[in-house]
C-alpha positions as CSV (number, residue, x, y, z in Angstrom):
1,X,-5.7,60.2,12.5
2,X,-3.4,62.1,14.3
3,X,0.9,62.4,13.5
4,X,1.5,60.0,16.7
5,X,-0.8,56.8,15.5
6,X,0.6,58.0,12.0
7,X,3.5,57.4,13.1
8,X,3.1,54.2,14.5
9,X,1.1,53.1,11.9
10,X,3.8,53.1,8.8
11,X,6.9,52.5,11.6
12,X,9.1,55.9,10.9
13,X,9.9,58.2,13.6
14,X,8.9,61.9,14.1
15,X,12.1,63.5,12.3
16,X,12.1,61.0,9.2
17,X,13.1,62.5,5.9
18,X,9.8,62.9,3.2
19,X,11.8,59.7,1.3
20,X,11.6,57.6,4.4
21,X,7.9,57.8,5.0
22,X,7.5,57.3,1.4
23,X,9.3,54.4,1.3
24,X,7.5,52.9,4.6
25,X,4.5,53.9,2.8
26,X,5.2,51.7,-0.3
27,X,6.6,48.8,1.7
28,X,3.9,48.6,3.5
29,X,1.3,48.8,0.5
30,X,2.7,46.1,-1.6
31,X,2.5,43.9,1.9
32,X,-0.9,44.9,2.2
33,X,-2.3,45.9,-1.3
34,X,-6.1,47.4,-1.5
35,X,-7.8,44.0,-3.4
36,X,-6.7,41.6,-0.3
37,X,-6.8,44.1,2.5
38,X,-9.0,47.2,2.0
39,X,-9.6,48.3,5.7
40,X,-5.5,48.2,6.3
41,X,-4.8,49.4,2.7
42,X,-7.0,52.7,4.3
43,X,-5.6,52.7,7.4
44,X,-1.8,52.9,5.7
45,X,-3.3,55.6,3.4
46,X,-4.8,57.7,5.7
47,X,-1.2,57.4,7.9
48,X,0.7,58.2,4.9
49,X,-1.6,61.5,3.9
50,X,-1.4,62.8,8.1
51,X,2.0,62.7,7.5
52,X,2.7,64.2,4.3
53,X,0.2,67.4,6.0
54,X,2.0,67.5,8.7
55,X,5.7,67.7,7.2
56,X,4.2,70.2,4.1
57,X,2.8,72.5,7.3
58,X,6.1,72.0,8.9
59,X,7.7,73.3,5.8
60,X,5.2,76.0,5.4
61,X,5.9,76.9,9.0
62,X,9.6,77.2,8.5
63,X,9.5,79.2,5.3
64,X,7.2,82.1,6.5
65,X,8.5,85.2,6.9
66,X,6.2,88.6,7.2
67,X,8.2,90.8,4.8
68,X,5.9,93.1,3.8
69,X,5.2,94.5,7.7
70,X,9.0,93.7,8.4
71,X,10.0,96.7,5.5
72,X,13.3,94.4,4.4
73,X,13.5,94.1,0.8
74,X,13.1,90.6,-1.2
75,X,16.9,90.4,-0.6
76,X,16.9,90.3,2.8
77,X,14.6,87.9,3.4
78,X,16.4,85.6,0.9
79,X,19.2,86.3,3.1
80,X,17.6,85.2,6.4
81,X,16.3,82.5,4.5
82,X,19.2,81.0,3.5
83,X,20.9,82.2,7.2
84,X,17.9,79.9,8.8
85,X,18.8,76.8,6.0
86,X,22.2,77.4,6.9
87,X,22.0,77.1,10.6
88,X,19.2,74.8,10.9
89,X,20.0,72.1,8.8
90,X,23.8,72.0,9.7
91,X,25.7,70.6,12.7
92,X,27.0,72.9,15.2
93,X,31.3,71.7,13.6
94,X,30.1,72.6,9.8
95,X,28.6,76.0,11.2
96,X,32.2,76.7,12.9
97,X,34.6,75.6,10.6
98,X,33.4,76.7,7.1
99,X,30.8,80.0,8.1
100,X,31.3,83.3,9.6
101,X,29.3,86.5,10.5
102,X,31.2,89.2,10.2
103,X,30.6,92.5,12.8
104,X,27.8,93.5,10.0
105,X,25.3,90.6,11.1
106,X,26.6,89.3,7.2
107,X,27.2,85.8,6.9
108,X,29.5,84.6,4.4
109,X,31.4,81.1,3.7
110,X,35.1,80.8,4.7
């Protein structure tokens, strides 16, 4: 099944939070449990596991950084870790009024 019909299938939308598809997902088992409805019991399942793939790859994807052929040590990359949480997970009004980079490239918290 791919993300789109996976999508479709359990009713969330792309940038739903891991709760929300789980909570589609349960919804729409007890509506249609595996005894009464096995072939839209599967359908939901096989929705449910497409997504959880694709957000654990997304995840994956976002947490990857090369350090050994990028020679910064295990702190660094904790730094630009938390710099990409920081930035990517924040609106633009947090990231202005409470976080600073100072002329260093080092980001601290005001």
């Amino acid at each position: 099944m791919i993300k789109s019909e996976a999508l479709n299938c359990l009713g969330v939308e792309l940038d739903s939070s891991m709760n929300q598809i789980k909570k589609a997902y349960f919804t729409l088992v007890k509506k249609h449990p595996p005894e009464s409805d096995p072939k839209t019991f599967q359908k939901i399942r096989t929705a449910y596991e497409t997504l959880v793939k694709y957000k654990k790859e997304e995840k994956e994807e976002f947490f990857s950084y090369d350090v050994i052929e990028s020679n910064i040590t295990e702190d660094e990359a904790y730094g630009l870790i938390l710099r990409d949480l920081v930035f990517n997970q924040y609106e633009k009004n947090f990231k202005e009024e409470f976080i600073k980079i100072d002329e260093d490239n080092k980001l601290f918290f005001v």
